[in-house]
C-alpha positions, -999 to 999 in steps of 0.1 A, spaced: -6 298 170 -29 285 140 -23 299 105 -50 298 77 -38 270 52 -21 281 25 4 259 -3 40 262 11 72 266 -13 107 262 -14 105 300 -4 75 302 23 90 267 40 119 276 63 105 307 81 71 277 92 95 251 100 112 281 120 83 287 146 84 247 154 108 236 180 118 201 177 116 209 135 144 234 145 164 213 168 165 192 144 179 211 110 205 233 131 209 268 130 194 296 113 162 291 91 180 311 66 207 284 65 182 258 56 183 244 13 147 232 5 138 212 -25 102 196 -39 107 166 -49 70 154 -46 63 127 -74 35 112 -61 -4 119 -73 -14 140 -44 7 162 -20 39 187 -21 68 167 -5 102 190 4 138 178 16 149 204 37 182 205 53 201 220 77 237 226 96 226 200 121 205 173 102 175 170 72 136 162 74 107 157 48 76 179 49 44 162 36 18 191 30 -12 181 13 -27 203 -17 -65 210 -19 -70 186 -48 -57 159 -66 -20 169 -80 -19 144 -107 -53 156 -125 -54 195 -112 -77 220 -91 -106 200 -113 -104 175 -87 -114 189 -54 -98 171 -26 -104 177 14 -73 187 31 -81 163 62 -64 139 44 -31 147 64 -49 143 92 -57 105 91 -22 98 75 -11 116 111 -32 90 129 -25 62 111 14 72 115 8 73 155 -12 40 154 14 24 133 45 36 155 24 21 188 30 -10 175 63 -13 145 80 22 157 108 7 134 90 4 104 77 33 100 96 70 97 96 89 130 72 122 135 92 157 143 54 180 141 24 177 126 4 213 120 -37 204 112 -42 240 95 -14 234 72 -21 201 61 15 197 68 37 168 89 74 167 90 91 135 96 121 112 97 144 122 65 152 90 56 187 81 41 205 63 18 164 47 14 150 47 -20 114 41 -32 111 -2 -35 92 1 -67 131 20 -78 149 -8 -64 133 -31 -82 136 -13 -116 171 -11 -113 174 -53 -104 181 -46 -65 179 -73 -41 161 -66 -6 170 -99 17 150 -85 49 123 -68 29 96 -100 32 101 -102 70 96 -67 77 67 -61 55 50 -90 75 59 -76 102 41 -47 96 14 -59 84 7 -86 110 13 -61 139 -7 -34 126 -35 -54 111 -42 -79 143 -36 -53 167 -58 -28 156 -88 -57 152 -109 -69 177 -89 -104 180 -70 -78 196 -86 -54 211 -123 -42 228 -153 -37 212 -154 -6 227 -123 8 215 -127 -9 172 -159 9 173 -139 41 183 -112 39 159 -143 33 128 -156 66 141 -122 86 142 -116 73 108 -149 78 99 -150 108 73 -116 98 55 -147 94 29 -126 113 2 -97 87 -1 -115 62 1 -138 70 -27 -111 74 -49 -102 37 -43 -137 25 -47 -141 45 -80 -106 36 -95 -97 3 -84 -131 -10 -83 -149 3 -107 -135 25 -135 -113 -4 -152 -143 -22 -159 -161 8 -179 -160 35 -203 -148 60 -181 -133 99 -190 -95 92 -165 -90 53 -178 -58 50 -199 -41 21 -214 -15 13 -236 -30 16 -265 -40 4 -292 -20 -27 -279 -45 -36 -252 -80 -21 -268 -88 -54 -271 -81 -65 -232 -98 -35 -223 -126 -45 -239 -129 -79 -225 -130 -70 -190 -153 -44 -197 -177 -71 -212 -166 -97 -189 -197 -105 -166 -181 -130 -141 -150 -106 -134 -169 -75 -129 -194 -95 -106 -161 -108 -87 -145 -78 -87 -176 -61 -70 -184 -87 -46 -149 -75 -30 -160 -35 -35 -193 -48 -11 -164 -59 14 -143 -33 10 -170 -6 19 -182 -29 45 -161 -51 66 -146 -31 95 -118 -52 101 -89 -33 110 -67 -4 107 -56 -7 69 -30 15 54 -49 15 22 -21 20 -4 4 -5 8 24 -4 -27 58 -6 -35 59 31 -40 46 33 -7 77 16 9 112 27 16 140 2 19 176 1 18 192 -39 23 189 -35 59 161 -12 66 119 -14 54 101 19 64 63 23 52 50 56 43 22 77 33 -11 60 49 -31 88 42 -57 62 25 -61 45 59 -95 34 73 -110 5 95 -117 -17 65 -100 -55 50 -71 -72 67 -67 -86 29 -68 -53 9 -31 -41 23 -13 -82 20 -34 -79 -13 -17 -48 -21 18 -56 -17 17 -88 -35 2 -78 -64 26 -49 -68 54 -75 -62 38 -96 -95 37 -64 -118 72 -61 -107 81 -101 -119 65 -92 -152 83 -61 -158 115 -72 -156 112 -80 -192 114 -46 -201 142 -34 -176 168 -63 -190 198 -60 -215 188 -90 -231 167 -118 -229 168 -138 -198 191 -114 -181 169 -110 -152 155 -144 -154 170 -150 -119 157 -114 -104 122 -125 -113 128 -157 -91 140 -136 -64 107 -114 -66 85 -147 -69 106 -160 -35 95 -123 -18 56 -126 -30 59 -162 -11 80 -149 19 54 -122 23 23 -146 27 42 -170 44 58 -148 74 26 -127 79 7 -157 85 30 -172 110 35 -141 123 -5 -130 125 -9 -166 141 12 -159 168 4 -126 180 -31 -147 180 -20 -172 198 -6 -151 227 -34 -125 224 -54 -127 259 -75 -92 254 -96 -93 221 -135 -98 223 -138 -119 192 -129 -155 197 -127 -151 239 -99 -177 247 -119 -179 284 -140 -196 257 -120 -224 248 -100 -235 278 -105 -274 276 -88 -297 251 -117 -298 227 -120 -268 228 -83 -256 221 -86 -279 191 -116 -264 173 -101 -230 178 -71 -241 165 -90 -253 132 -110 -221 134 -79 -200 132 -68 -221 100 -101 -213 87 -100 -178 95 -63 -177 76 -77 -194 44 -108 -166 45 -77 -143 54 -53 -154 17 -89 -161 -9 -96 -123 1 -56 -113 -3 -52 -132 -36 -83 -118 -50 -74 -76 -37 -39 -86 -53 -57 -86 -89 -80 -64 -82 -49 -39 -78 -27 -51 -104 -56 -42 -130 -60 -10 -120 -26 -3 -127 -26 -16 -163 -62 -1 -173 -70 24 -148 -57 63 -140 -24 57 -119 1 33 -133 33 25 -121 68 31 -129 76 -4 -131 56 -5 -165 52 30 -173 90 33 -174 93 10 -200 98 30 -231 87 6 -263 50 6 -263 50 -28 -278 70 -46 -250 51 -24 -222 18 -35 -235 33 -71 -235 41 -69 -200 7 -54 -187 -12 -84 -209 8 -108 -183 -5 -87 -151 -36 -82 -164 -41 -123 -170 -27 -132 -138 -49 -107 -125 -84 -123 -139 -72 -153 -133 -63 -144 -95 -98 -127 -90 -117 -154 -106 -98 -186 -87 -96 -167 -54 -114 -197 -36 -95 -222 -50 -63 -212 -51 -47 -235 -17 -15 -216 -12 10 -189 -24 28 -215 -38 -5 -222 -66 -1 -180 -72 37 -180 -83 30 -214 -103 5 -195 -121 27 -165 -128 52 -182 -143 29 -202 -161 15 -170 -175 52 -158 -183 54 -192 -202 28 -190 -222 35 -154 -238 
């Protein structure tokens, strides 16, 4: 039976989760034996641990605006609904990446899911110094599998053009990215914070700087345009949960059909504000000088294993209506799309270098920050870490096209390192 919406709390919780029966199965018990705790620290939704006699899950509810700024920010309460589909797409195709589904309730706003344990937040792990050796294979993994088979090298016509229309009216979230990642670092604008006065000056550069703000919108035009695939949307390190063994990617409630390079964007750029925070995290001096190289190894990995990977699900791909393989059957043939796939992959890395800064700026000049910086507790050696990202950044934006490999971005970041 439906029930009008209303905010849940560690009070109201159990007797809901009571009335769902795999929820129930799950905990163990009596509802009255269930311990519930909030422990959302995100910028939009309530998030509870509740556990049981027989087990634990989370419950994701989402609130009618924007928890980070207030009720000032009106927010639709759909949102939870295309984080439920993307969830169901993703676990189609990397079931084991991805935290598994117990209920999802449309007039609550609310799914409940995998409680997963001993997991922490990356963007924690890497805080604290914490090496993740499977973490680069399984993000590509994700990414790969979820990005190419949820495009039309994959797929029908028919079925893309569905999946643009059911994501159709996530308009919401994905204004949020188009005004704070694209545009409000590069203007006076009322939610922009920075470390100040430390970076007034930077601030004010790429507010007056002509060629990145042109760059910069050149990929807004592609992000509310290109219908590639299925993208998670806000593929950060605080948006995936690891342990040494295990990678599980959560909260895709920014997802829409939109660029393959916005989410492999995403993730290495998060990985680059995490090499230049280190600084900031160590005892002393150098102490995490070899951390950063393992991070610098990761941002490489990444690229590296998501296009092999991509390439072969390509390669084997029969079904998808772009690039018909009935099309290129002979020997001359099989050799220009061979060299159109390389292309394609070039196109695919220029877009994904240039996302990468696009993100890291945001998080140095824009509304939501990250912990990896914002945890820093001098001001001055903060604000000397987000000068690094935002340099790399520019620089990453501006020499998207020229840039040949991964390999020319970590150069650069330790070049940029250097040279501070």
């Amino acid at each position: 039976m439906s029930q009008p919406y209303r905010a849940l709390s560690d009070g109201s919780l159990p007797e809901v989760l009571a009335a769902m029966p795999q929820v129930r199965e799950q905990l163990g018990g009596a509802f009255t034996q269930w311990s519930v705790q909030e422990v959302g620290d995100g910028n939009l939704n309530l998030v509870f641990i509740v556990k049981g006699p027989g087990g634990s899950v989370i419950v994701k509810q989402a609130l009618p605006y924007v928890r980070l700024v207030g009720d000032s920010w009106p927010l639709p309460l759909a949102r939870s609904y295309y984080e439920h589909m993307a969830l169901t797409e993703q676990t189609k195709h990397v079931p084991k990446l991805v935290p598994k589904i117990y209920h999802y309730d449309r007039d609550l706003a609310l799914i409940v899911m995998e409680y997963l344990t001993p997991h922490i937040i990356m963007r924690k792990g890497l805080i604290q110094g914490i090496e993740y050796p499977l973490f680069a294979s399984h993000i590509a993994e994700f990414m790969a599998q979820t990005l190419f088979k949820t495009s039309v090298l994959a797929i029908s016509a028919a079925e893309h053009k569905r999946r643009i229309w059911a994501f159709i009216d996530n308009i919401a979230l994905c204004k949020i990215t188009e005004d704070l990642v694209f545009t409000d670092p590069y203007r006076v604008a009322k939610l922009n914070r920075w470390t100040e006065p430390f970076l007034d000056d930077i601030a004010a550069e790429f507010r007056e700087d002509e060629k990145l703000k042109l760059a910069v919108q050149k990929r807004k035009l592609q992000f509310l345009t290109s219908a590639e695939a299925m993208i998670h949307g806000d593929l950060h390190t605080g948006s995936i949960m690891v342990t040494p063994l295990d990678t599980r990617v959560i909260d895709p409630e920014f997802a829409f059909v939109g660029p393959m390079g916005f989410d492999v964007g995403a993730v290495i750029g998060n990985l680059l504000i995490a090499y230049f925070a280190q600084a900031g995290h160590e005892e002393r001096p150098g102490a995490r000088t070899p951390y950063r190289h393992w991070i610098l190894v990761q941002a490489e990995q990444v690229w590296r294993q998501f296009n092999k990977r991509f390439l072969e699900l390509w390669d084997a791909s029969k079904s998808g209506e772009a690039y018909m393989p009935e099309l290129f059957t002979d020997p001359q043939g099989a050799v220009a799309f061979a060299a159109e796939k390389q292309r394609f992959m070039r196109s695919l890395f220029a877009d994904t270098v240039s996302f990468a800064g696009i993100k890291m700026i945001r998080r140095v000049l824009g509304l939501a920050h990250t912990e990896d910086l914002e945890s820093i507790k001098d001001p001055a050696v903060r604000a000397s870490c987000e000068r690094k990202v935002l340099n790399l950044a520019r620089r990453l934006i501006l020499d998207a096209d020229k840039l040949t490999g991964i390999g020319d971005v970590t150069i650069a970041a330790r070049g940029v390192l250097a040279a501070q």
